[in-house]
PDB file of N, CA, C, O and CB in Angstrom:
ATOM      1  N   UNK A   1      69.188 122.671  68.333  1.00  0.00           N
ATOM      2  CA  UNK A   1      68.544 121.702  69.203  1.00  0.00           C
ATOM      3  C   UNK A   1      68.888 122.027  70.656  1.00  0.00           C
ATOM      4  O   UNK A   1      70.043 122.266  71.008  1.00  0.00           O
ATOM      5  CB  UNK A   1      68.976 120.256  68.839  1.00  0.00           C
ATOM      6  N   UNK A   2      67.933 122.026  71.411  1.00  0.00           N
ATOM      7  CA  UNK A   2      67.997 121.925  73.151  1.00  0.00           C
ATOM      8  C   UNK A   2      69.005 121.405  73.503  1.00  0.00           C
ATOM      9  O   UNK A   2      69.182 120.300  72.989  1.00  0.00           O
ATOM     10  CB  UNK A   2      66.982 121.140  73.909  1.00  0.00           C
ATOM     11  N   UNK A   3      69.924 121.809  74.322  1.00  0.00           N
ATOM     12  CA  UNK A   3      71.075 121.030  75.299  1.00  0.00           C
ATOM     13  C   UNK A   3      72.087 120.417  73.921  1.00  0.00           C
ATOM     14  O   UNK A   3      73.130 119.989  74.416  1.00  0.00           O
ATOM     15  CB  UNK A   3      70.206 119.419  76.550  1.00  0.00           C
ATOM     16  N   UNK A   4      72.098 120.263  72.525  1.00  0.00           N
ATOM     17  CA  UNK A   4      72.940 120.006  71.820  1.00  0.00           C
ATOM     18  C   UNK A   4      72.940 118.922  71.132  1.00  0.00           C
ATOM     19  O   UNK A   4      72.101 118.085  71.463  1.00  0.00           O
ATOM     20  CB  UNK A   4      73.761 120.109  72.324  1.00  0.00           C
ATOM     21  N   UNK A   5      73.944 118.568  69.873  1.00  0.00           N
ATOM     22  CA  UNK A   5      72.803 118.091  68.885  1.00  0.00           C
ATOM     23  C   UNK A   5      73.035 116.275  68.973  1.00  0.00           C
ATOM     24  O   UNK A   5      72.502 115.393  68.300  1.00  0.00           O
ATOM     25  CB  UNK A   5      73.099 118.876  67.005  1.00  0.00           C
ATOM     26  N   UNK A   6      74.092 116.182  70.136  1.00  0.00           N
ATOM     27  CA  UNK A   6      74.732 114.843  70.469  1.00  0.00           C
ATOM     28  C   UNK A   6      74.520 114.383  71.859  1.00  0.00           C
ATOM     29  O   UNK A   6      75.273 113.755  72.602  1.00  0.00           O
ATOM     30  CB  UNK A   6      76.205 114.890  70.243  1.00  0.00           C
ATOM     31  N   UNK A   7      73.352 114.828  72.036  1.00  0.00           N
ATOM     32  CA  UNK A   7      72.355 114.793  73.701  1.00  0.00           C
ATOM     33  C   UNK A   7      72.600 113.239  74.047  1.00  0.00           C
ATOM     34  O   UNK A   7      73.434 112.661  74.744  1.00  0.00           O
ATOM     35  CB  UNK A   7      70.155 115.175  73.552  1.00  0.00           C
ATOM     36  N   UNK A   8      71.478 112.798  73.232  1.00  0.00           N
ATOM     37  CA  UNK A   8      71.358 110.913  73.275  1.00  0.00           C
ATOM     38  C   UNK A   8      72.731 110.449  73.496  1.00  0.00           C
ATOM     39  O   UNK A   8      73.280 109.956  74.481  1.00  0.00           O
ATOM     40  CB  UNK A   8      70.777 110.043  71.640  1.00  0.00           C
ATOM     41  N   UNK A   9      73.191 110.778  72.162  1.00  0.00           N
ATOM     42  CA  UNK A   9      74.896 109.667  72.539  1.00  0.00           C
ATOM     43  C   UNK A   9      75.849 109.848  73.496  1.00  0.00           C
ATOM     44  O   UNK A   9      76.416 108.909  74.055  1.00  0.00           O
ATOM     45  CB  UNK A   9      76.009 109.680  71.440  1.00  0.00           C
ATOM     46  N   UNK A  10      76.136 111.428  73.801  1.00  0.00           N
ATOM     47  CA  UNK A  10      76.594 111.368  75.107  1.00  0.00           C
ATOM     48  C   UNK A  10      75.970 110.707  76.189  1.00  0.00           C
ATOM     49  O   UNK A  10      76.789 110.018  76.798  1.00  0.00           O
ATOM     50  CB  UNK A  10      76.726 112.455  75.462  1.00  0.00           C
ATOM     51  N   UNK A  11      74.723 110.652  76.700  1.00  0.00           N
ATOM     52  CA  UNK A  11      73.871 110.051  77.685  1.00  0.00           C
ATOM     53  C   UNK A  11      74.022 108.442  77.672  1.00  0.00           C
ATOM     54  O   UNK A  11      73.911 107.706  78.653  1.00  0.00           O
ATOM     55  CB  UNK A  11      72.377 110.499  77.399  1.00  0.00           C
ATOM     56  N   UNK A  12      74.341 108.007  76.144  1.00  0.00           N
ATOM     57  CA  UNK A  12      74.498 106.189  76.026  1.00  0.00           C
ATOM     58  C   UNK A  12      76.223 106.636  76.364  1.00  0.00           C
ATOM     59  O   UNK A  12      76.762 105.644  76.855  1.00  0.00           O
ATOM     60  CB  UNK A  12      73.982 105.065  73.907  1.00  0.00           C
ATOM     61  N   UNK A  13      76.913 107.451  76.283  1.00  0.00           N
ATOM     62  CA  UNK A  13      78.302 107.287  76.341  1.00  0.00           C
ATOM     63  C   UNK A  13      78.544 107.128  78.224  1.00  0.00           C
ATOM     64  O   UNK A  13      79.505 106.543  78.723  1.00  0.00           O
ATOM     65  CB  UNK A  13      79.136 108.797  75.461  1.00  0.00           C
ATOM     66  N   UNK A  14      77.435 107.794  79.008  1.00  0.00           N
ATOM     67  CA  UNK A  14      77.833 108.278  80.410  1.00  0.00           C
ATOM     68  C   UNK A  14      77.072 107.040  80.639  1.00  0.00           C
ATOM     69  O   UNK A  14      77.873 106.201  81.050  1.00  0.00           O
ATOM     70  CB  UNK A  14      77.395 109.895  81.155  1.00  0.00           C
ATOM     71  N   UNK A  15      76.078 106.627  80.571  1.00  0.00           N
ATOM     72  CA  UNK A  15      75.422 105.022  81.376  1.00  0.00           C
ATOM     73  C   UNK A  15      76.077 104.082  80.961  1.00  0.00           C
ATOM     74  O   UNK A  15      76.126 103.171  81.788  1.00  0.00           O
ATOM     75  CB  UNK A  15      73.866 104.471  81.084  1.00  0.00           C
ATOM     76  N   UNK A  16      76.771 103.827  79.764  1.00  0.00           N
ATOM     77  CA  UNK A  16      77.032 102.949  79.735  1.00  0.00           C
ATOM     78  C   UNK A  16      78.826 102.348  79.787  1.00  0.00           C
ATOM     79  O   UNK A  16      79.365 101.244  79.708  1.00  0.00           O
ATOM     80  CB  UNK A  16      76.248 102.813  78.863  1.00  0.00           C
ATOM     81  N   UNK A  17      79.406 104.096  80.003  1.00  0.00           N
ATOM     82  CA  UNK A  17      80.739 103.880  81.298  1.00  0.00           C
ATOM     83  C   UNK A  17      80.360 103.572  82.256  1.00  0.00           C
ATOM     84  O   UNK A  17      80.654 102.429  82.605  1.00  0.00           O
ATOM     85  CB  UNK A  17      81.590 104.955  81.803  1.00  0.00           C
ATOM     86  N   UNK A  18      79.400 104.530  83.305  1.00  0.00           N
ATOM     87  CA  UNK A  18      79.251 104.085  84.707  1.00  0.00           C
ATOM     88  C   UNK A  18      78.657 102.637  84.834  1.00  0.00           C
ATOM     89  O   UNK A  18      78.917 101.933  85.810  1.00  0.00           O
ATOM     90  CB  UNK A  18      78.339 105.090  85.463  1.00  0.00           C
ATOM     91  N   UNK A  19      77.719 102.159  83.645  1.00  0.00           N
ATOM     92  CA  UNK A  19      77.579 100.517  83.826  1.00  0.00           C
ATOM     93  C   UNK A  19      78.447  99.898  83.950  1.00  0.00           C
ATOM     94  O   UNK A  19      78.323  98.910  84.673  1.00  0.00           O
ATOM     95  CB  UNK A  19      77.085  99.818  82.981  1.00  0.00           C
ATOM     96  N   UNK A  20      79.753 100.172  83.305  1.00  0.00           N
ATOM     97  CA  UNK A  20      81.049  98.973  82.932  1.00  0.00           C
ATOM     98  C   UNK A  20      81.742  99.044  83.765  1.00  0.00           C
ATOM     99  O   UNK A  20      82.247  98.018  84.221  1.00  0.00           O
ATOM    100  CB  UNK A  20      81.977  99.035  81.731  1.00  0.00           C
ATOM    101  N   UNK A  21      82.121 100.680  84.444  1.00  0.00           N
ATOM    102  CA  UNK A  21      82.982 100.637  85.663  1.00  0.00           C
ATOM    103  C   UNK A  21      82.539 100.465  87.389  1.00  0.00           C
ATOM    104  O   UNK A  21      83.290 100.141  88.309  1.00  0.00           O
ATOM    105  CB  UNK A  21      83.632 101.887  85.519  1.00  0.00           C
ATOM    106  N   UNK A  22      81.036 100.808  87.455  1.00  0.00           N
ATOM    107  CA  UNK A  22      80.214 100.512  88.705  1.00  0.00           C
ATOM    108  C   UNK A  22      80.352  98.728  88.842  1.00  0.00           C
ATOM    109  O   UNK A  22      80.773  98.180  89.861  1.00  0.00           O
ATOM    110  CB  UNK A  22      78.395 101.142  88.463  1.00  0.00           C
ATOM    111  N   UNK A  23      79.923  98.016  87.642  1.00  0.00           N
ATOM    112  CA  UNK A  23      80.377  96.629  87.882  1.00  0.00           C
ATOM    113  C   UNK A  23      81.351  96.406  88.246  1.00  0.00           C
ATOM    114  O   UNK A  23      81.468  96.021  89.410  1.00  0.00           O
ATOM    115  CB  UNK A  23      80.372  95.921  87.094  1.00  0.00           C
ATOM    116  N   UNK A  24      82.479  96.550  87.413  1.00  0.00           N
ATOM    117  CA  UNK A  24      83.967  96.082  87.722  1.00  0.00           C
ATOM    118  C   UNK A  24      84.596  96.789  88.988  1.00  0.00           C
ATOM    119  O   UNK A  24      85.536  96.227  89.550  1.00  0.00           O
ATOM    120  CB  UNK A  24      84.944  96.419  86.429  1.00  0.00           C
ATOM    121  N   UNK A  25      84.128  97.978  89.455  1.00  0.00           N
ATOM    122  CA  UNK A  25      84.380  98.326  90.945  1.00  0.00           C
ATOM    123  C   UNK A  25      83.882  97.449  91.862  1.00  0.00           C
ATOM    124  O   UNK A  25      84.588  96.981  92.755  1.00  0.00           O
ATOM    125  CB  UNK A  25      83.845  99.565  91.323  1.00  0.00           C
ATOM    126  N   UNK A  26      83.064  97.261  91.763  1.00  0.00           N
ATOM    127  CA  UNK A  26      82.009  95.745  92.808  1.00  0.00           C
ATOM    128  C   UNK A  26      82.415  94.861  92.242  1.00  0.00           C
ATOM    129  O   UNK A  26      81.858  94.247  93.152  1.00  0.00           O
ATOM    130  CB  UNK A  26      80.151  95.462  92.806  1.00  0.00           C
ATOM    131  N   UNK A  27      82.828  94.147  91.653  1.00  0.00           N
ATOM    132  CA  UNK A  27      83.549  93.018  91.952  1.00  0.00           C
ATOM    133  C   UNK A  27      85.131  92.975  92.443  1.00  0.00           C
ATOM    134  O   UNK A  27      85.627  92.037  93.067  1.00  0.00           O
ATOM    135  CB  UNK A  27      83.418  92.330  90.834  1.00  0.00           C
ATOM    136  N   UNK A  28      85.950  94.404  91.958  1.00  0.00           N
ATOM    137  CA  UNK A  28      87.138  94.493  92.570  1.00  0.00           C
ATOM    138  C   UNK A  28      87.553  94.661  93.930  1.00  0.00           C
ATOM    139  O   UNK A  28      88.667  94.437  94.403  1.00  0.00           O
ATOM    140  CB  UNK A  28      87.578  95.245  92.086  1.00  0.00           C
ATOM    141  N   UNK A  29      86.369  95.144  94.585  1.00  0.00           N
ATOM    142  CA  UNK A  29      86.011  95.513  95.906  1.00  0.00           C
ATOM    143  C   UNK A  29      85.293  94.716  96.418  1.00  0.00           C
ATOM    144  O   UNK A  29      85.410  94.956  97.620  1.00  0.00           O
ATOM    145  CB  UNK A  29      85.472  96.600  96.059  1.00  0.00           C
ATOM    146  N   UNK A  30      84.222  93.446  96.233  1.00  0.00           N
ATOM    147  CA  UNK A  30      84.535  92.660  96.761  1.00  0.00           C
ATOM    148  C   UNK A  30      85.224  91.922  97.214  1.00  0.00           C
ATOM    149  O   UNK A  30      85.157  91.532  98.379  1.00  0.00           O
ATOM    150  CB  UNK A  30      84.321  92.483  96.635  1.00  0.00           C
ATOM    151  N   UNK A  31      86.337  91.445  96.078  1.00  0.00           N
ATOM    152  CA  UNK A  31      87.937  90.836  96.873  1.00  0.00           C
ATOM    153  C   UNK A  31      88.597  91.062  97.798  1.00  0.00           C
ATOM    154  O   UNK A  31      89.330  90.317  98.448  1.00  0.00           O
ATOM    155  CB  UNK A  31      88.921  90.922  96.380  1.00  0.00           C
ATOM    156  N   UNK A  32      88.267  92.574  97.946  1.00  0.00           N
ATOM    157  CA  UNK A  32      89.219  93.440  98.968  1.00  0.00           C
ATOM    158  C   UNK A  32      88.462  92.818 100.319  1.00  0.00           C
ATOM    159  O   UNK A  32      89.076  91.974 100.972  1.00  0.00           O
ATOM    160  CB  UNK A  32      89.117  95.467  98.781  1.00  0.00           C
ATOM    161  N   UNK A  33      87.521  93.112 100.614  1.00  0.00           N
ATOM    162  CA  UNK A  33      86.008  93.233 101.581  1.00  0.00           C
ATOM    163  C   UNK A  33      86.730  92.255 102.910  1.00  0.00           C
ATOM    164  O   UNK A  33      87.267  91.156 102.771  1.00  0.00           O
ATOM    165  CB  UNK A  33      84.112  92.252 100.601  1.00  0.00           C
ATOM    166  N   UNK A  34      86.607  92.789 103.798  1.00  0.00           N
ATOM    167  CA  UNK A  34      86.834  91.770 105.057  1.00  0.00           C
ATOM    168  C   UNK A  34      86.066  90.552 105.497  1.00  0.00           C
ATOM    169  O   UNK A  34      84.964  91.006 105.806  1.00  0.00           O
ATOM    170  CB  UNK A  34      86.746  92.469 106.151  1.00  0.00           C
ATOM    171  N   UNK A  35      86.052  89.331 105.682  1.00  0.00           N
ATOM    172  CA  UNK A  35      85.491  88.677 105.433  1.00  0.00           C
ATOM    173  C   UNK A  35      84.848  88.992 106.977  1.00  0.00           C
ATOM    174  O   UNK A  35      83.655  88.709 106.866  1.00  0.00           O
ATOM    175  CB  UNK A  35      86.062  87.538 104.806  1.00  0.00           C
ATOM    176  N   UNK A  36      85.032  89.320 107.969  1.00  0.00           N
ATOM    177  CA  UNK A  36      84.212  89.676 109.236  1.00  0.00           C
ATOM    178  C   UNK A  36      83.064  90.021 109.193  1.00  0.00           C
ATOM    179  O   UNK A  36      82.231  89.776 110.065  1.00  0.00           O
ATOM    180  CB  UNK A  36      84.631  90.560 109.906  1.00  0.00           C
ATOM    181  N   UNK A  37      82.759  91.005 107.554  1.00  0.00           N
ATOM    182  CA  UNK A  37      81.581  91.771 108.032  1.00  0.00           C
ATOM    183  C   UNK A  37      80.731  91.323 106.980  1.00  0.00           C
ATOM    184  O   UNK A  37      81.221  90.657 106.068  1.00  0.00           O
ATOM    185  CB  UNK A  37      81.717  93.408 108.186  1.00  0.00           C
ATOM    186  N   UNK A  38      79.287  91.661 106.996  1.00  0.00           N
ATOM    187  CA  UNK A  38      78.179  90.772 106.369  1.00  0.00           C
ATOM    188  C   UNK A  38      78.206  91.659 105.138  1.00  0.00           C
ATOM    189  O   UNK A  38      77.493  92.653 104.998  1.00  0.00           O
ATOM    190  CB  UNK A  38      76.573  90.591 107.237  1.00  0.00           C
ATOM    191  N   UNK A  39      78.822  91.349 104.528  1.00  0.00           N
ATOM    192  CA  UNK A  39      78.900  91.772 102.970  1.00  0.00           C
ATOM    193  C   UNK A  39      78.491  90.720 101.693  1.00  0.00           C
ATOM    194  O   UNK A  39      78.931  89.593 101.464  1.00  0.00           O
ATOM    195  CB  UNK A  39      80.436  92.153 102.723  1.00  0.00           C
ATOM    196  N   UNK A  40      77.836  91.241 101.210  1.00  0.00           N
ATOM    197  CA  UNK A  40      77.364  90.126 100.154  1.00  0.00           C
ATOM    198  C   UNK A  40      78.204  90.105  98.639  1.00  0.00           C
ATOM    199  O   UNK A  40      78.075  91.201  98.094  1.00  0.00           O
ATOM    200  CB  UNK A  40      75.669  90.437  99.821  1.00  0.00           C
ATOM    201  N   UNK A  41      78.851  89.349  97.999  1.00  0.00           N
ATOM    202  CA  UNK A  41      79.492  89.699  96.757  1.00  0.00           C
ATOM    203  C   UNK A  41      78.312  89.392  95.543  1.00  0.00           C
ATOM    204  O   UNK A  41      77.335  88.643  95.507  1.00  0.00           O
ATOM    205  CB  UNK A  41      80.963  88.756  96.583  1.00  0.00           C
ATOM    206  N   UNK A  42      78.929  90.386  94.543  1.00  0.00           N
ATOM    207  CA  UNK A  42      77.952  90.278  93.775  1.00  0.00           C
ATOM    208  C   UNK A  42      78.475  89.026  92.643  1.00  0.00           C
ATOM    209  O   UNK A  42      79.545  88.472  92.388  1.00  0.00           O
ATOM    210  CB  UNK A  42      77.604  91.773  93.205  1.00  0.00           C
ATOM    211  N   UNK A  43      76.909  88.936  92.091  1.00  0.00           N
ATOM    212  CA  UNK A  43      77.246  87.698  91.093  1.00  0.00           C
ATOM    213  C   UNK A  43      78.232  88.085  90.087  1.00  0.00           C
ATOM    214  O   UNK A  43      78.364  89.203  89.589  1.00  0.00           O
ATOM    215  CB  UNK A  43      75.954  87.162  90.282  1.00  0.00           C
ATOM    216  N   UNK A  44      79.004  86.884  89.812  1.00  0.00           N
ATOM    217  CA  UNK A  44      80.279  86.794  88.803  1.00  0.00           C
ATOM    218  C   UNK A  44      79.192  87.073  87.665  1.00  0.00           C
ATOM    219  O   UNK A  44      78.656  88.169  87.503  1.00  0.00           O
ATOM    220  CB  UNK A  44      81.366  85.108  88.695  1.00  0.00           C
ATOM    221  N   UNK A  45      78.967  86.050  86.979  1.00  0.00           N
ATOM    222  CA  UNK A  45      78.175  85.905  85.825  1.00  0.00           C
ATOM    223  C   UNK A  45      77.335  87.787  84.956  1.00  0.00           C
ATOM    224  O   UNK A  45      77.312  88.347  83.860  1.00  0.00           O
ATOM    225  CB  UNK A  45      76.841  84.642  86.579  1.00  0.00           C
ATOM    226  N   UNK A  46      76.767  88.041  86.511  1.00  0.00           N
ATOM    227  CA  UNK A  46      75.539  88.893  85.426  1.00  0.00           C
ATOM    228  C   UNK A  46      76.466  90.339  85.856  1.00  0.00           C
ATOM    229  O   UNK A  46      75.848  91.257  85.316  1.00  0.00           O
ATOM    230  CB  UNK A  46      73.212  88.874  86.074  1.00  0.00           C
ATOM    231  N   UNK A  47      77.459  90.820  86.459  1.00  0.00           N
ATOM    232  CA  UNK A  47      78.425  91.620  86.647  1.00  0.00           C
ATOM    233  C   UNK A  47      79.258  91.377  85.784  1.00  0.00           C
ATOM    234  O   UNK A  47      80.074  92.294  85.873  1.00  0.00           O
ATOM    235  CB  UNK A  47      78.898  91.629  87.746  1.00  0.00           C
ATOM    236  N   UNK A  48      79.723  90.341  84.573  1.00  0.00           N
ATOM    237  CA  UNK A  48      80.664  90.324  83.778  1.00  0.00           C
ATOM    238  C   UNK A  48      79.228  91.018  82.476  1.00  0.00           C
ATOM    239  O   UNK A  48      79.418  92.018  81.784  1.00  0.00           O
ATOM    240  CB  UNK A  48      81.639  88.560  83.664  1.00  0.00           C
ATOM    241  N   UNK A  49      78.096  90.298  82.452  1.00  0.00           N
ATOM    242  CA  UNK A  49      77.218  90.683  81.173  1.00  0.00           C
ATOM    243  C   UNK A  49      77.081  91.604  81.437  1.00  0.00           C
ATOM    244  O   UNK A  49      76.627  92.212  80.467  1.00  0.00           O
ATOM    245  CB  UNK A  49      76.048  90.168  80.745  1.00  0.00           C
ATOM    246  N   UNK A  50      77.287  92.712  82.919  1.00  0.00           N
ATOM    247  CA  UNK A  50      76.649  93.754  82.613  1.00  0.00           C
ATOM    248  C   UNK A  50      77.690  94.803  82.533  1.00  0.00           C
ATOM    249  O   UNK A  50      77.492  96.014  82.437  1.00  0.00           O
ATOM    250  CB  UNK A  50      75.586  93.994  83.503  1.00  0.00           C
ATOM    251  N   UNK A  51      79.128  94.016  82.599  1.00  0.00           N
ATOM    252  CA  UNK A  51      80.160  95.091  82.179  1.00  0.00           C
ATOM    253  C   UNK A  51      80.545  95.283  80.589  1.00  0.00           C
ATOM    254  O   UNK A  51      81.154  96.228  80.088  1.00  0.00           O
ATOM    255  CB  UNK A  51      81.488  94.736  82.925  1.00  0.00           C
ATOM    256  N   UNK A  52      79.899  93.862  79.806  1.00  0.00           N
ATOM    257  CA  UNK A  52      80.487  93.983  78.827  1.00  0.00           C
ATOM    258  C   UNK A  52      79.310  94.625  77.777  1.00  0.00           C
ATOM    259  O   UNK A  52      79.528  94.827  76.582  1.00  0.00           O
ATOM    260  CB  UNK A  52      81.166  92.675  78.536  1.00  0.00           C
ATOM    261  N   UNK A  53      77.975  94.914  78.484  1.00  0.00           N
ATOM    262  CA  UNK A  53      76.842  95.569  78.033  1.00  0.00           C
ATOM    263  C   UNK A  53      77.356  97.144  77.790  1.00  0.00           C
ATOM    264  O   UNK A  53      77.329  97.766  76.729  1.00  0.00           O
ATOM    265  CB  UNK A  53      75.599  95.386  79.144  1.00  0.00           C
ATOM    266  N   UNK A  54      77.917  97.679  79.326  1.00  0.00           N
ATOM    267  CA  UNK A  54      77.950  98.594  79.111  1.00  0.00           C
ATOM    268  C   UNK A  54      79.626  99.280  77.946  1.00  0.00           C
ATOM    269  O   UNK A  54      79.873 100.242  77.219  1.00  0.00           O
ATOM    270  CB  UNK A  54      77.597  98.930  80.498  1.00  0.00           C
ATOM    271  N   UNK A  55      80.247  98.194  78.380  1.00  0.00           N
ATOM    272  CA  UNK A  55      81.599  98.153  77.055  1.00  0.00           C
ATOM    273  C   UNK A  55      81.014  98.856  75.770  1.00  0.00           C
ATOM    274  O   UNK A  55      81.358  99.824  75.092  1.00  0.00           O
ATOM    275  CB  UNK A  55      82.111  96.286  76.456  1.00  0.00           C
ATOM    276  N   UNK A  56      79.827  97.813  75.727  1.00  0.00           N
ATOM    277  CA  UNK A  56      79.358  98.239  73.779  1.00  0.00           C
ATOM    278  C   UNK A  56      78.536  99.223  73.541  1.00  0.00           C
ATOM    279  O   UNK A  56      78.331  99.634  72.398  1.00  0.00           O
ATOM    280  CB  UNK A  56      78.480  97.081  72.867  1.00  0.00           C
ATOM    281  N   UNK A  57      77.938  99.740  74.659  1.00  0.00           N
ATOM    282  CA  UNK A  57      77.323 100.847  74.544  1.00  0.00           C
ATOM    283  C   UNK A  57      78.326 102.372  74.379  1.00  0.00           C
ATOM    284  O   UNK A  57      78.118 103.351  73.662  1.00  0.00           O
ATOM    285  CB  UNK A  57      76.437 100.778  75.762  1.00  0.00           C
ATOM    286  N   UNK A  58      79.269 102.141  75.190  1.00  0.00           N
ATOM    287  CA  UNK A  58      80.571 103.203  75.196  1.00  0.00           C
ATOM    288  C   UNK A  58      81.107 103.272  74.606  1.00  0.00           C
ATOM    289  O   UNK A  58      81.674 104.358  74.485  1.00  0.00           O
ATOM    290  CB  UNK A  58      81.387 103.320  75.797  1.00  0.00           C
ATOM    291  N   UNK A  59      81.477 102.002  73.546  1.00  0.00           N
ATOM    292  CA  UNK A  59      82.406 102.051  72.319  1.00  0.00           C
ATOM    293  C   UNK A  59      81.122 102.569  71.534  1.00  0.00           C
ATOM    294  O   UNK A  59      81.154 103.765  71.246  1.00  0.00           O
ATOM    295  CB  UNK A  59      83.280 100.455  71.730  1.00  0.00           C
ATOM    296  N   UNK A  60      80.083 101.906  71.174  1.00  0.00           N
ATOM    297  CA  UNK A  60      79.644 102.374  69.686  1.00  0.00           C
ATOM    298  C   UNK A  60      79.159 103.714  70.248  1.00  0.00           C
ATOM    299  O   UNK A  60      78.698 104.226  69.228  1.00  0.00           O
ATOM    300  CB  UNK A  60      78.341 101.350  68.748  1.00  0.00           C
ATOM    301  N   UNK A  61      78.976 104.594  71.222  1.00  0.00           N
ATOM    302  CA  UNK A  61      78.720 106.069  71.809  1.00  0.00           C
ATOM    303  C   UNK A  61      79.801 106.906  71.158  1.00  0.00           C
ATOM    304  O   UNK A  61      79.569 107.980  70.602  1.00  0.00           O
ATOM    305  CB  UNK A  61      78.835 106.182  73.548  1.00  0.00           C
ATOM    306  N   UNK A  62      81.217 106.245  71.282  1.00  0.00           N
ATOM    307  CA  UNK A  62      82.368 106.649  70.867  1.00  0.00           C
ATOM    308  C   UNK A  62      82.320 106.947  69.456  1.00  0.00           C
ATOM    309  O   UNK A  62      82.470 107.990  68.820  1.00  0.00           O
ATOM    310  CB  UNK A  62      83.309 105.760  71.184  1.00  0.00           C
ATOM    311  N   UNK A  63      82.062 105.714  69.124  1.00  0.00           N
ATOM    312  CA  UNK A  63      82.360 105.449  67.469  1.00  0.00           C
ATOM    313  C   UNK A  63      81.194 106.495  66.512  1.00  0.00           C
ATOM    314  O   UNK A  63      81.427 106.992  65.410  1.00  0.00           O
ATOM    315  CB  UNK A  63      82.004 103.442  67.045  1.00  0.00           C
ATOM    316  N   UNK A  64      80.055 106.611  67.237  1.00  0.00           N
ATOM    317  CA  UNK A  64      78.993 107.685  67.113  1.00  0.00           C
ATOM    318  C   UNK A  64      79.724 109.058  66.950  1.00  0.00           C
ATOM    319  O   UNK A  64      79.692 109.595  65.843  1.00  0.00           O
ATOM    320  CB  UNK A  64      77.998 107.707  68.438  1.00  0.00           C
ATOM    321  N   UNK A  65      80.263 109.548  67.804  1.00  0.00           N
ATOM    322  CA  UNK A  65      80.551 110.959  67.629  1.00  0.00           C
ATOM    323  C   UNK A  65      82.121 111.155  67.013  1.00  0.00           C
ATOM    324  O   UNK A  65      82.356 112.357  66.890  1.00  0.00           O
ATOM    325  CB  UNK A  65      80.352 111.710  69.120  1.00  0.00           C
ATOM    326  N   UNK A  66      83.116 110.406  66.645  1.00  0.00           N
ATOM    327  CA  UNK A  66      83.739 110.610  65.995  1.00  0.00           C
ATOM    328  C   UNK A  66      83.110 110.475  64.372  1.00  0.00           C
ATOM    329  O   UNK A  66      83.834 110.719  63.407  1.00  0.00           O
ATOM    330  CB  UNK A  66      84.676 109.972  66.477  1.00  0.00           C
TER     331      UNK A  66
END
């Protein structure tokens, strides 16, 4: 097979780390953020669903190739 035979699941393994950790960086870095400058924080709520979206995509990616 083209590019290898665990294409897909690696690809759900890489979006759906950078989903879990791009969230949880933006919200950790909002805290930090100076309050001087016009920075907007992102929503609690759909930054927790969309960290724990990408959680289950990375575990069962995991659980896939073992």
């Amino acid at each position: 097979m083209f590019l290898g035979e665990n294409l897909v699941v690696l690809l759900v393994l890489a979006f759906g780390g950078a989903l879990a950790v791009g969230n949880f960086l933006a919200l950790v870095t909002a805290k930090a953020a100076p309050s001087d400058r016009d920075y907007e924080k992102p929503p609690l709520f759909r930054s927790i669903v969309m960290i724990l979206i990408g959680l289950i995509a990375a575990i069962w990616a995991i659980v896939s190739l073992v």
